[in-house]
C-alpha positions in Angstrom: 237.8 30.1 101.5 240.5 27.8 101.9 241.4 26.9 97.7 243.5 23.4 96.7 245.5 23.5 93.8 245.7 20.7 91.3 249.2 20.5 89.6 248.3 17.2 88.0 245.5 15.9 86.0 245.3 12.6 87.4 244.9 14.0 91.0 242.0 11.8 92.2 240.6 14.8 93.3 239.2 15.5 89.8 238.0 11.9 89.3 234.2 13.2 90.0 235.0 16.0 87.4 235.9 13.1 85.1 233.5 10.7 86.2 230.5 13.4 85.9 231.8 14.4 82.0 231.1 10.9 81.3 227.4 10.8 82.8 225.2 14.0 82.7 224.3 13.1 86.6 225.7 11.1 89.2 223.8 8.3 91.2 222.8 11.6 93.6 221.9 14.1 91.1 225.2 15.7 91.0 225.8 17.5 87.5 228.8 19.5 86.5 228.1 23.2 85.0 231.2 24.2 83.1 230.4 27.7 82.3 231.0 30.5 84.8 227.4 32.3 83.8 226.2 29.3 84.8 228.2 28.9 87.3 227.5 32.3 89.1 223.7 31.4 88.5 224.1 28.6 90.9 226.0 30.4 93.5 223.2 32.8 93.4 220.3 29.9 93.8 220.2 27.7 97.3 221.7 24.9 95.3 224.1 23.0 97.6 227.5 23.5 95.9 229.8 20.6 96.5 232.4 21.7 94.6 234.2 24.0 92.2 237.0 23.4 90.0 238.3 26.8 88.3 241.0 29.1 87.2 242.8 31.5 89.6 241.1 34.0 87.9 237.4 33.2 87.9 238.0 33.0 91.9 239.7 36.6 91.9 236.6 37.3 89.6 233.7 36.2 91.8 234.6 36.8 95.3 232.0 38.3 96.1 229.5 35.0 95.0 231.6 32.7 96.6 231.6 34.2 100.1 227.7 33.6 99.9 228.3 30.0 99.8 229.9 27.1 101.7 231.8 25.7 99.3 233.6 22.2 101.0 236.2 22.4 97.9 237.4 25.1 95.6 240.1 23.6 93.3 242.4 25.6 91.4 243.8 24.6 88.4 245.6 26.6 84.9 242.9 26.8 81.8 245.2 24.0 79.7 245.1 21.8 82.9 241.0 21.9 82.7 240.7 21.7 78.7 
């Protein structure tokens, strides 16, 4: 899984994450689930996962979900950079 870390908050790589907080669903259904139960409920569902945005450690965590997936973008980013 190749991972892409996010050192700053305006990286317009988070602008759907921002975007989505805004607006429970995007224009294509795309919704944002910010809890890792959650989270790991999708990975285990055939839900196409366009992307994830957590912490180091929920992907040291959950290996063994996220190799069931093909996941186009795994970001990483500190817990103070997501709050």
């Amino acid at each position: 899984m190749n991972y892409i870390p996010i050192h700053d908050r305006e990286s317009t790589d988070l602008h759907i994450y921002k975007q989505l907080r805004d607006n429970a669903f995007s224009h294509d259904n795309s919704f944002i689930a910010d809890s890792p139960k959650v989270i790991n409920k999708l990975l285990e569902s055939d839900i196409q996962i366009k992307s994830i945005l957590a912490t180091q450690e929920y992907y040291d965590a959950h290996t063994h979900l996220l190799n069931t997936k093909d996941i186009p973008h795994c970001y990483i980013a500190t817990k103070e950079m997501m709050q």
